[in-house]
N, C-alpha and C positions, 0 to 999 in steps of 0.2 A: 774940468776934464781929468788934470792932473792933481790929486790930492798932496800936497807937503806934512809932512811932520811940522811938529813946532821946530827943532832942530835944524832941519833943510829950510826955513825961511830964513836963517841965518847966512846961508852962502851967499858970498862975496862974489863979485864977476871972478870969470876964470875960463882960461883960453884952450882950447882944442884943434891941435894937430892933425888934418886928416890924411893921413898916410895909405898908400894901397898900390897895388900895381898899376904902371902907367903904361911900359915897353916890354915889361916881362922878359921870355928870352928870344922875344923877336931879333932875330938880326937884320933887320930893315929897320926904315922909321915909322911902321904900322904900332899902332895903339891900343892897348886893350879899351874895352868900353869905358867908360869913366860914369856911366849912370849911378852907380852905388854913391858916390859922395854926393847927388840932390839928396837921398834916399836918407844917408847916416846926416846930412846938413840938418834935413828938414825934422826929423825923430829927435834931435839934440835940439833944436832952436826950440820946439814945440813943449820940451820938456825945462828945459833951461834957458827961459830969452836973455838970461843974464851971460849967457857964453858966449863968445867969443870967438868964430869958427875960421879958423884960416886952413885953405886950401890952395896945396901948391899949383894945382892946373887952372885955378882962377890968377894966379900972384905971376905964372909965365904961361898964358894957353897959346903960345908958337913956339914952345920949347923945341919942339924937332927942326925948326931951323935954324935955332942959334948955333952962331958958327961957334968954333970952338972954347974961347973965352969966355963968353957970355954962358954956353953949356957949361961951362966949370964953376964959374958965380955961382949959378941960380941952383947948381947939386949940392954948394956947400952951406950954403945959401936955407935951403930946406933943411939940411940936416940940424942948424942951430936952432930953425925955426921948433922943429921937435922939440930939442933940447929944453928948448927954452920955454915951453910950452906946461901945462898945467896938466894936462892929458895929449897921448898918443892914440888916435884909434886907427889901427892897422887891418885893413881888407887884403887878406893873401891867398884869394882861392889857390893859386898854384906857386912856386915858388917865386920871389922875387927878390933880387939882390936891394934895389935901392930901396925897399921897404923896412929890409932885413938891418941896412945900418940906419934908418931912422929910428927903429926899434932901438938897435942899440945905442944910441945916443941919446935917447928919451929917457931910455933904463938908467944909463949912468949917472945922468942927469936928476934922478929922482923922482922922473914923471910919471905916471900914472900911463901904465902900455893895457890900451885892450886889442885883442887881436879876433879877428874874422876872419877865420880859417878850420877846413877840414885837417889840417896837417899839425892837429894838437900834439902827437907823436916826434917833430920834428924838435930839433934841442932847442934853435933860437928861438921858434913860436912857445915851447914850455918854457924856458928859463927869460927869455927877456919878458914876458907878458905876466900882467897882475893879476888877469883873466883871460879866458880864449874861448871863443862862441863860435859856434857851429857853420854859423850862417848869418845873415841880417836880422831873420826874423826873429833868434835867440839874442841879437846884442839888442832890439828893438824893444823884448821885454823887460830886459836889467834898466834900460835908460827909462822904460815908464814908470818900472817899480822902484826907481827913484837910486838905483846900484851907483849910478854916478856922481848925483847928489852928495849921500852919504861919503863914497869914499874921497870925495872934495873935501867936502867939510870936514871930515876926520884928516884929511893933507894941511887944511888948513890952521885947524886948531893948533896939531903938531907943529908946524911952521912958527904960528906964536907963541907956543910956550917951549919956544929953543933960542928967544931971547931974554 
């Protein structure tokens, strides 16, 4: 289905963040939809079975009634998860703050930020993101045409030869 380069049969497992809005600026505990992470899960796993895909609404799917503590874990919680991650892919149809510093935690961090969002004009989605796609269906063709692959393995080689 998916052709590799000689190149890309070289990549190594490597883990993917999926970051997007959950609450947005609901001030209730209503939800934005969470359909988009089957959508970017299933286009990544299809493309790369060697990834690795963690998702925060699978890791706490009752987050809206942890009481306070436990809401404070699991936000600090994801943001290392980013950090620590191989890739960030950030869905931000409309503004979102908890996106906004997983983004920037992933950036600082050295990972690889793609961002899914109309709001390419906005500073964080230009300046924290490595790329920024329009929509799903533009981040859905970088991920066949193997854009993730590549710049993995170009993370990785760099990674080895800075020992």
């Amino acid at each position: 289905m998916f052709s590799m380069t000689r190149d890309e049969s070289n990549l190594r497992s490597f883990t993917v963040f999926l970051s997007g809005i959950i609450q947005g600026s609901y001030t209730d505990d209503g939800l934005h939809a969470q359909d988009y992470r089957d959508a970017l899960r299933e286009v990544i796993a299809a493309v790369h079975p060697e990834a690795e895909v963690i998702c925060p609404v699978e890791l706490n799917p009752d987050s809206s009634e942890y009481d306070e503590a436990v809401s404070r874990a699991a936000f600090f919680e994801e943001i290392e998860l980013a950090a620590s991650s191989d890739v960030t892919v950030a869905y931000a149809p409309v503004a979102t703050m908890g996106t906004a510093v997983e983004m920037y935690r992933a950036y600082t961090a050295g990972a690889l930020v793609y961002t899914i969002s109309p709001m390419a004009r906005n500073w964080a989605v230009r300046f924290l993101s490595t790329e920024v796609f329009a929509d799903l269906s533009e981040f859905e063709i970088f991920v066949k045409g193997g854009g993730v692959g590549r710049a993995v393995l170009n993370k990785q080689h760099k990674n080895e030869s800075s020992f």
